[in-house]
C-alpha positions, 0 to 999 in steps of 0.5 A, spaced: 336 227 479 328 228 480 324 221 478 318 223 475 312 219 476 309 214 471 303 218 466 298 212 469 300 214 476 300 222 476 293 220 473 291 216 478 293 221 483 289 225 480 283 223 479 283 221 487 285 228 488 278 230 484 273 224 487 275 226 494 276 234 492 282 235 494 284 243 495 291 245 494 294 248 501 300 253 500 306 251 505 307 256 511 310 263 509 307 262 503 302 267 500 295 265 500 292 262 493 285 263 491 279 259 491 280 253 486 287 254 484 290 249 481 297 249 479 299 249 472 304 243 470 311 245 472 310 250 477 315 252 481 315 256 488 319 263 487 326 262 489 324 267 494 320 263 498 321 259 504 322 252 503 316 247 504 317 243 511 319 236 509 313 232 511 308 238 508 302 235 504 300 240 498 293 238 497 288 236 502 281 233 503 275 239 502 271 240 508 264 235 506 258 239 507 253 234 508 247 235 503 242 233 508 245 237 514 243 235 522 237 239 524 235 238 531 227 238 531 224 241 538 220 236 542 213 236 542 207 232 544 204 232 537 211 228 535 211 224 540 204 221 539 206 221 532 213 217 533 207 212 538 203 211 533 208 209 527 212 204 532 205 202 534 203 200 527 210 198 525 211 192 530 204 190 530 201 191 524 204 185 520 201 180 526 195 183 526 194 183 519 196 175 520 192 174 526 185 176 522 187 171 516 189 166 520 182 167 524 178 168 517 181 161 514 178 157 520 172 160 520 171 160 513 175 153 512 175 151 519 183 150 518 187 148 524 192 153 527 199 151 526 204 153 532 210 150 529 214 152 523 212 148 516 218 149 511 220 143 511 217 137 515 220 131 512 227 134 514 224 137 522 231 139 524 232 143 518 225 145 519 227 148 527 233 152 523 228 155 518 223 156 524 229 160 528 231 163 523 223 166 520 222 169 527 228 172 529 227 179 524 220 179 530 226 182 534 229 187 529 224 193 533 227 192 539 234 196 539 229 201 535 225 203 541 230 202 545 234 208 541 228 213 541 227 211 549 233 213 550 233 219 545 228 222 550 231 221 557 229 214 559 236 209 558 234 201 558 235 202 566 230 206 567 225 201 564 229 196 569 232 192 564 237 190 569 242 185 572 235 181 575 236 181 583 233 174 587 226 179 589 226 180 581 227 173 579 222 171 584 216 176 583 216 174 575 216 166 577 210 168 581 208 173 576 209 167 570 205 162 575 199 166 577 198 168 569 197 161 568 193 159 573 188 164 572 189 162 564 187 156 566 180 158 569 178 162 564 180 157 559 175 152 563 169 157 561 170 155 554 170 148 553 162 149 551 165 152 545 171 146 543 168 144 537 165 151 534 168 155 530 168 161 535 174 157 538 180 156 535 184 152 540 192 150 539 192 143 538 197 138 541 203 137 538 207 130 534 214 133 533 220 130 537 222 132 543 227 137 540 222 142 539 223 145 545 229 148 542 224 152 537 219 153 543 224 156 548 227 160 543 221 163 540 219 164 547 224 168 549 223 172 542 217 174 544 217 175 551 223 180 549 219 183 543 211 184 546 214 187 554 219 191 550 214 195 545 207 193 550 210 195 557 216 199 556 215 204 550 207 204 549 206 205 557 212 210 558 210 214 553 202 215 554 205 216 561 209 222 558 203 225 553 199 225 559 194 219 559 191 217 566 194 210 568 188 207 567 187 209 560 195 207 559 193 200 561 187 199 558 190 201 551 196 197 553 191 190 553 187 193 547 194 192 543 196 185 546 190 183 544 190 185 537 194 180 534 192 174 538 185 175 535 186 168 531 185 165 537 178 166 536 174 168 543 180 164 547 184 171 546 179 172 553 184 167 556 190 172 555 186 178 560 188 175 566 196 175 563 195 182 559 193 185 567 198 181 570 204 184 566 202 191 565 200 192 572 206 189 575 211 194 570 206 200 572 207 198 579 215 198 580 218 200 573 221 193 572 221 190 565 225 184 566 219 181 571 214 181 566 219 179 561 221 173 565 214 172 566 212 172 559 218 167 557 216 162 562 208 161 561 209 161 554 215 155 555 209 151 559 205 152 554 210 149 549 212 144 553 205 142 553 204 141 546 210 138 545 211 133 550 204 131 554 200 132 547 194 136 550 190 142 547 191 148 550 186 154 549 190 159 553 195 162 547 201 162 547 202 169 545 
């Protein structure tokens, strides 16, 4: 007794067969159908014909031609100074941007700047969450660069994004205090300028003390971000487009310093730190050094604010 298939199901079917474009494939030894053949309702196989194998599927799914084939472009250097620049305004733009509002509000309304979030600050742990949460998308850039580094022969290894060895936890430790030494310094030369307008320094900090989670956290965001995209993207591909280190260098420093110009003229304190970080991965292709470096001066510097309550004009970056 042959059990047929309810109407609703032999519907069903065959509307799956036509979304997924289905084609009918003869069983072995049987003659080859023509393109688009359907069989009509009934059919049967000639008795001459071999049988079917048990298990054979009739109807199988079409070869899906893609609508937007792959097409491999060459490489060349006009793209490539082309993909620099996009990656370039696609990171730096937004904060940029933010960096010349919040320096023209201060001149203008001599407004104070603001290094913790202020969502909800009569609820200040779920202002630290929102705070996380607000800057995390910052890192969204990094497993980009990543990608087209290593669509270009350079893996994260060769950046020296690597197991950290005791010389490299060292040299960035040395790197972080050497950096907020010389921060220091140049800070000192603009006390004349505390309370104009030129100088838009941070101000100390009235916040529990565990605002550190959000100063750690924000640090080590940062630190990832800017040495990922400043020092292993930027500098390695003028490196490939043929830039002399010295102009490689200088153009690294012209874009750190960019977004940090709502420090007013104290964006002066972060040259010190900018020329330490990028010489040091010129010099020995390590960007966990300026990484680690970077994360502990900025953890000082809120560390700081947060828990001895003084003005700092270096800038955590």
């Amino acid at each position: 007794m042959r059990i047929e298939p309810l109407p609703g199901l032999r519907f069903l079917r065959h509307y799956v067969q036509m979304s997924e474009k289905m084609t009918w494939r003869p069983a072995p030894g049987w003659p080859d159908s023509p393109p688009g053949w359907v069989p009509p309702p009934g059919w049967q196989p000639p008795a001459d014909w071999p049988p079917a194998p048990a298990d054979w599927a009739f109807w199988v799914q079409e070869p899906r031609t893609p609508r937007a084939p792959v097409v491999l472009a060459e490489l060349t250097d006009a793209g490539l100074a082309r993909e620099t620049r996009y990656v370039v305004f696609a990171t730096f733009f937004t904060g940029l941007a933010s960096a010349i509002i919040i320096l023209a509000t201060h001149i203008a309304a001599n407004s104070p700047l603001v290094q913790v979030p202020t969502f909800t600050p009569h609820q200040p742990v779920l202002n630290v969450f929102l705070g996380l949460l607000s800057y995390l998308p910052v890192a969204a850039i990094v497993p980009l660069v990543l990608l087209l580094l290593v669509r270009t022969g350079q893996p994260p290894s060769s950046l020296g994004l690597t197991r950290m060895s005791l010389g490299d936890l060292g040299a960035g430790t040395g790197l972080a205090l050497a950096a907020l030494g010389l921060s220091f310094v140049s800070s000192l030369l603009l006390v004349p300028l505390e309370n104009t307008k030129l100088l838009n320094s941070a101000a100390p900090l009235h916040v529990p003390a565990y605002y550190i989670i959000f100063g750690l956290s924000q640090s080590l965001i940062t630190s990832v971000v800017e040495e990922v995209v400043v020092n292993g993207y930027l500098i390695t591909r003028l490196d490939q487009l043929g830039w002399t280190p010295a102009a490689a260098f200088w153009t690294s420093m012209a874009v750190r310093a960019s977004y940090h110009i709502y420090y007013g003229v104290a964006v002066v304190t972060l040259l010190p730190f900018g020329w330490l970080m990028t010489r040091s991965f010129q010099k020995h292709r390590k960007l966990s050094r300026p990484i680690l470096a970077h994360f502990l001066y900025d953890s000082v510097l809120f560390a700081i604010a947060i828990f001895v309550h003084v003005k700092t004009h270096s800038p955590a970056h």
